[in-house]
C-alpha positions as CSV (number, residue, x, y, z in Angstrom):
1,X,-2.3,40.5,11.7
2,X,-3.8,37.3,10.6
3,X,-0.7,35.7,9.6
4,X,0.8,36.1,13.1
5,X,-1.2,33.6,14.6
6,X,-0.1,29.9,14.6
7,X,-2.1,26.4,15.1
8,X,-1.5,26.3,18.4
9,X,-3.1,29.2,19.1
10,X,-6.4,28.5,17.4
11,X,-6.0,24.9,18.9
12,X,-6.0,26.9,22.3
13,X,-9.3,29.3,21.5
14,X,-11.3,26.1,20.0
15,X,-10.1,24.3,23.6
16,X,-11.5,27.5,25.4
17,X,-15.0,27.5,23.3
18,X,-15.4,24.0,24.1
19,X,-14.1,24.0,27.9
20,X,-15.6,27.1,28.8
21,X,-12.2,27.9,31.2
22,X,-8.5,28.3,30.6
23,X,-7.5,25.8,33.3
24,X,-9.6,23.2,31.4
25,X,-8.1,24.0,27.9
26,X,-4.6,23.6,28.7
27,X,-5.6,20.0,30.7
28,X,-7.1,19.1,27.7
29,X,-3.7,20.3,25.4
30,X,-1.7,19.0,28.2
31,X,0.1,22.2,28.8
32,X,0.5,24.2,32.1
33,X,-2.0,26.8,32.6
34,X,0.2,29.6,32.8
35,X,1.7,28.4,29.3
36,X,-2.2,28.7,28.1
37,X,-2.1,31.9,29.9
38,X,0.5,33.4,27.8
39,X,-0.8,31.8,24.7
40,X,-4.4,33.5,25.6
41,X,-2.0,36.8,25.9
42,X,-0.3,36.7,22.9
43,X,-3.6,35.7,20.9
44,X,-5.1,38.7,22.7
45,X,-2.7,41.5,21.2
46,X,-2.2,39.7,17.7
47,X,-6.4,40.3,17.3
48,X,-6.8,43.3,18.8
49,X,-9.6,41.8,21.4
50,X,-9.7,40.2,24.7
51,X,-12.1,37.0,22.7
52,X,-13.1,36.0,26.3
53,X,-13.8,37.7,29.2
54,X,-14.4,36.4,32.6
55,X,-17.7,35.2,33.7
56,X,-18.2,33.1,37.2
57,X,-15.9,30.1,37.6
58,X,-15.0,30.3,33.4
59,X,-14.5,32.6,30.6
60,X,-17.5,33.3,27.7
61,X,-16.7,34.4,24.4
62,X,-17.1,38.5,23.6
63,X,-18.6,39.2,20.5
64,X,-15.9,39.4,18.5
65,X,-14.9,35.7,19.9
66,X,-18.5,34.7,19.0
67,X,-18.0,36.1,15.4
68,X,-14.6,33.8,14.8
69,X,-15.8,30.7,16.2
70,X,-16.7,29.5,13.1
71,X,-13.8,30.4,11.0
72,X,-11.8,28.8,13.2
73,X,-14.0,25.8,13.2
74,X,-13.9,25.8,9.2
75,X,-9.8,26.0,9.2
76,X,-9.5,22.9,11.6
77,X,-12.6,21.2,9.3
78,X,-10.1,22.3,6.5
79,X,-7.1,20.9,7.6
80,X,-8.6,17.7,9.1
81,X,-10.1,16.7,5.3
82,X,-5.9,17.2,4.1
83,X,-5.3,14.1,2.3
84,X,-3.0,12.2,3.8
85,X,-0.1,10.8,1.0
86,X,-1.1,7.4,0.7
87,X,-5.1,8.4,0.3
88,X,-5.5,8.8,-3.2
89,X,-5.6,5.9,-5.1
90,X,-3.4,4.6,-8.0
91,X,-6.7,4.2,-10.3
92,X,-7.2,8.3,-10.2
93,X,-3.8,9.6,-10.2
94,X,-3.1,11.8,-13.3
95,X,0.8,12.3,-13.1
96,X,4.5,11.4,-14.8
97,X,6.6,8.4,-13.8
98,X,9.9,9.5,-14.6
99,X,12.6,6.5,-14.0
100,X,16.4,6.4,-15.0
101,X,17.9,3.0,-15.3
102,X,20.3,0.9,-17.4
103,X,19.4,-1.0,-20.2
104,X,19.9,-4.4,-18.1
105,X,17.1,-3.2,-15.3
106,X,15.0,-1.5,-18.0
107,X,14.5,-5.3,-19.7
108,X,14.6,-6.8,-16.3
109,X,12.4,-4.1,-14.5
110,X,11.1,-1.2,-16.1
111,X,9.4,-3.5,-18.5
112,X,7.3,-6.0,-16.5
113,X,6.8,-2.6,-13.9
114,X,5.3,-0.5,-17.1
115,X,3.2,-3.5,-17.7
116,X,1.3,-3.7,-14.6
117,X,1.5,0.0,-14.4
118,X,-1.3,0.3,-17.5
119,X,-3.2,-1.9,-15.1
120,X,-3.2,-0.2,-12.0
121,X,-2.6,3.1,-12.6
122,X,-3.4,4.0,-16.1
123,X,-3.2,7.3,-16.3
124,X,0.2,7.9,-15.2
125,X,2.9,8.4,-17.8
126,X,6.4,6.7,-18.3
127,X,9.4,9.3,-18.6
128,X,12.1,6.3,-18.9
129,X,16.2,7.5,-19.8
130,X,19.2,5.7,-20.0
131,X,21.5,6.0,-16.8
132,X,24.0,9.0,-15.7
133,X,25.4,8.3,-12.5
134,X,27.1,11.4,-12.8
135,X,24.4,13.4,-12.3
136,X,22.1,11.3,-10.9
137,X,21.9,13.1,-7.2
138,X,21.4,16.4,-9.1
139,X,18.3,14.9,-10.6
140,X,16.8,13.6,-8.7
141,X,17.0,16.0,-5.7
142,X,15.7,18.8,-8.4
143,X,12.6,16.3,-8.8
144,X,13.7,15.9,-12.6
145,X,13.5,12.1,-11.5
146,X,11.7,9.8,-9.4
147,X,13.4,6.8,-8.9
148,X,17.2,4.9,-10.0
149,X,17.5,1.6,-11.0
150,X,21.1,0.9,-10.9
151,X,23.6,-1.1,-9.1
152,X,24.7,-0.1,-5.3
153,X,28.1,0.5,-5.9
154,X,27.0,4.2,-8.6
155,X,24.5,5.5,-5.7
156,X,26.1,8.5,-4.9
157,X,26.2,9.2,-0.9
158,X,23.4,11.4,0.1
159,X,20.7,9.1,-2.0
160,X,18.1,6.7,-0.4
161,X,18.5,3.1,-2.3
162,X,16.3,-0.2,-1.5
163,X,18.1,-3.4,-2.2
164,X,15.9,-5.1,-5.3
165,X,18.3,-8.5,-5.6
166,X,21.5,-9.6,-6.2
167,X,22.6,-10.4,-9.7
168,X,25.4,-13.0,-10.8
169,X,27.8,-12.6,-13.4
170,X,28.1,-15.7,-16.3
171,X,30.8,-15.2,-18.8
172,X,29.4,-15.3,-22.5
173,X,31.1,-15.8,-26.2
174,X,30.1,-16.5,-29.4
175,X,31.5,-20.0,-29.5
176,X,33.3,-22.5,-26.6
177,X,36.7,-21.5,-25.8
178,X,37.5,-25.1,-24.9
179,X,37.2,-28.8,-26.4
180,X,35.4,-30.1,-23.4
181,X,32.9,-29.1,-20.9
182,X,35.3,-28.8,-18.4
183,X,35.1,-25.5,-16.4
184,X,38.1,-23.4,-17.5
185,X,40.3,-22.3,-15.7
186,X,40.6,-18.5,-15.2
187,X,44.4,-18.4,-16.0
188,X,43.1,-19.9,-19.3
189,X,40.2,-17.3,-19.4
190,X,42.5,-14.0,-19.2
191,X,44.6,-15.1,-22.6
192,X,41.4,-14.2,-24.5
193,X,40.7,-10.6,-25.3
194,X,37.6,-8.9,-23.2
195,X,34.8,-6.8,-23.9
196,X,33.6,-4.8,-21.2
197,X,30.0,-2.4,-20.2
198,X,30.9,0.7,-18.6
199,X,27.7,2.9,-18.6
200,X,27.5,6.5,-18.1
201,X,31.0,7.1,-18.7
202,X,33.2,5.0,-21.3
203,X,36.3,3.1,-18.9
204,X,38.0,0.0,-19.9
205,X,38.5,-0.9,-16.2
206,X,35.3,-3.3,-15.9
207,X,33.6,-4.5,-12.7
208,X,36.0,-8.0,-13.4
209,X,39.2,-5.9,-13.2
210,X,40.3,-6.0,-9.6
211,X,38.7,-9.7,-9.1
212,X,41.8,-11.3,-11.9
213,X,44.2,-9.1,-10.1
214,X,43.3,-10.7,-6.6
215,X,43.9,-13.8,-8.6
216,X,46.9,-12.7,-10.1
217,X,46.5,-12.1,-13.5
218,X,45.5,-9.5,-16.0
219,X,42.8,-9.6,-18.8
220,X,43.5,-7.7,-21.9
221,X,40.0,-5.5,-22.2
222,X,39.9,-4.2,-25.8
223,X,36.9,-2.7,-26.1
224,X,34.4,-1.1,-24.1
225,X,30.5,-0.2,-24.9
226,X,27.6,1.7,-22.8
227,X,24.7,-1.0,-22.4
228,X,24.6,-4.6,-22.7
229,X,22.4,-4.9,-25.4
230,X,25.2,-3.4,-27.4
231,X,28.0,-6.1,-25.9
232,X,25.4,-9.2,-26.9
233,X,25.5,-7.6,-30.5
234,X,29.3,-6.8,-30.8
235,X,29.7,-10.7,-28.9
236,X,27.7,-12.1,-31.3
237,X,30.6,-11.1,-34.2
238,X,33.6,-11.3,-32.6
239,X,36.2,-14.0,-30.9
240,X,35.9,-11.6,-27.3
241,X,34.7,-12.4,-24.3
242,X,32.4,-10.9,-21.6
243,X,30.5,-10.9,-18.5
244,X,27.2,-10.4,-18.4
245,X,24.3,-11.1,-15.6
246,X,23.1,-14.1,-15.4
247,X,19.5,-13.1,-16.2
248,X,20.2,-12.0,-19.7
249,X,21.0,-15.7,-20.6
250,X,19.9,-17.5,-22.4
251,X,20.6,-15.3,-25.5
252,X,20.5,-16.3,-29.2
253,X,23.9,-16.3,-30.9
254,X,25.9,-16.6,-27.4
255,X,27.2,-19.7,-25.4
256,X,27.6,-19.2,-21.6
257,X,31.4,-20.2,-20.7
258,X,31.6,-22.7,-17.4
259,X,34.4,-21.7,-14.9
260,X,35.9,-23.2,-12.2
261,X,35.6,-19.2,-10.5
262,X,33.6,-16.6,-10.8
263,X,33.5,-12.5,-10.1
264,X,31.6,-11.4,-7.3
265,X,27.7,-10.4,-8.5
266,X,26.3,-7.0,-7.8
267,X,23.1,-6.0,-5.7
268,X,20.3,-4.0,-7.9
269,X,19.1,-1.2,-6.1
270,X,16.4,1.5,-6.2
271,X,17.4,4.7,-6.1
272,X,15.9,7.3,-4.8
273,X,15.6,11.0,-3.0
274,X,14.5,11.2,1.1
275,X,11.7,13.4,-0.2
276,X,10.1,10.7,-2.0
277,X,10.0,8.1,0.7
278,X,6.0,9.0,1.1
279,X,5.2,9.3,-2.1
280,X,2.3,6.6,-2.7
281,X,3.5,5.9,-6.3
282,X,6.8,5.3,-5.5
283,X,6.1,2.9,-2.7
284,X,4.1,0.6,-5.2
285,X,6.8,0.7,-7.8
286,X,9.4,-0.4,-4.9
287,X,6.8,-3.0,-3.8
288,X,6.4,-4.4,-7.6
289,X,10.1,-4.2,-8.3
290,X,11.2,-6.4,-5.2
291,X,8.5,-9.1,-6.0
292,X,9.4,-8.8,-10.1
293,X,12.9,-10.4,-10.3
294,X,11.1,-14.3,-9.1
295,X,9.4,-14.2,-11.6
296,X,12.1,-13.2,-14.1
297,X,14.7,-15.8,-14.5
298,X,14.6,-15.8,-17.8
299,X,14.5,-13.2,-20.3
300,X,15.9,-13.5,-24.3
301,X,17.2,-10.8,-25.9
């Protein structure tokens, strides 16, 4: 019979212990008196006893009511000490970390997060994996992840994301493609042959695509590899050319191209599911990863 009863019923009984009348009770819940009458009524058959029973101008408990008083005391005791989500502290949480992010926002975030990670919270565990925007809502909704670090155009809708910074494109080769330091022109820049990053799913439609046909042109892309790490490497022995973020430069091996125009950037976002958006762990790691990209202008590869 137990389960029948709900919180607002015991909040109504402990009202009545303390009150001593039902009038006073329902004041003091700021409900009407016949609603606390009703309640009393219902609380009534769901026990099996009338708990008070009138006495003068007020109500005093029978013995039954005097034998619950302090069980429901202890349940309200009970659920006041619930710990709220942001109570326990980073220092004593024993738990998993699990982030998905591409290899660009594992160098420029993951790594400098993991780092002050051992220091604050040092007994949480990194589960880090490369990104699949395909099935990123379906992990993250299962709890299989935590958080995204990705770009805001793969978010897929349904997903929370909190905008991190916005990135810049730079276009890279192995070697100048021109005499002087001029800026080149991008009519000059689509005659050379393109390498592009298409993570998750291998396309040789690039990010740049659209932005030379607004211009009217068309870049010959003849290859295509997952991560950027990869495209430095493949740049590095080759005649191709690529875009990469600007905070991957400088890199060893690769000369950053000047142009007279450039592709739009792309905004770094966290990703993230609705059910998270308490979580104390994940509000730190959002907190770190919005101050982290100041202080990473640089990074060599």
């Amino acid at each position: 019979m137990f389960e029948k009863l709900e919180i607002c019923h015991l909040r109504l009984l402990r009202e009545i212990y303390a009150t001593g009348t039902v009038s006073a009770a329902a004041e003091a819940l700021n409900i009407s008196q016949q609603a606390a009458s009703l309640q009393l009524k219902k609380i009534r058959t769901i026990l099996g006893d009338p708990v008070f029973q009138r006495s003068g101008h007020g109500v005093v408990a029978t013995a039954y009511g005097q034998q619950i008083r302090g069980h429901i005391d202890q349940l309200f005791a009970l659920i006041s000490s619930m710990p709220k989500p942001s109570d326990e502290p980073l220092e004593s949480m024993v738990r998993s970390l699990s982030i998905s992010a591409t290899d660009y926002t594992q160098l420029i975030l993951v790594d400098p997060l993991f780092r002050q990670l051992r220091v604050r919270a040092p007994q949480v565990k990194l589960k880090l994996s490369n990104i699949e925007s395909f099935n990123l809502n379906r992990r993250l909704q299962t709890g299989e992840l935590d958080i995204a670090f990705t770009s805001s155009g793969y978010v897929p809708e349904g997903l929370m994301s909190t905008p991190l910074f916005t990135e810049k494109y730079v276009c890279v080769a192995a070697q100048a493609l021109a005499n002087n330091a001029a800026p080149l022109a991008i009519s000059a820049l689509a005659q050379h042959d393109f390498l592009v990053v298409s993570p998750g799913v291998a396309s040789f439609d690039g990010s740049a695509s659209s932005w030379f046909a607004q211009q009217g042109l068309k870049r010959n892309v003849v290859a295509t590899v997952p991560s950027f790490w990869m495209a430095q490497a493949y740049l590095r022995q080759s005649d191709l050319v690529a875009f990469i973020p600007s905070r991957l430069m400088p890199s060893a091996g690769l000369v950053e191209i000047p142009l007279q125009k450039y592709p739009p950037g792309f905004q770094v976002v966290a990703a993230y599911h609705g059910a998270m958006s308490g979580d104390p762990l994940l509000t730190w790691v959002l907190d770190i990863a919005r101050a982290l990209p100041g202080n990473a202008s640089s990074v060599c590869l």
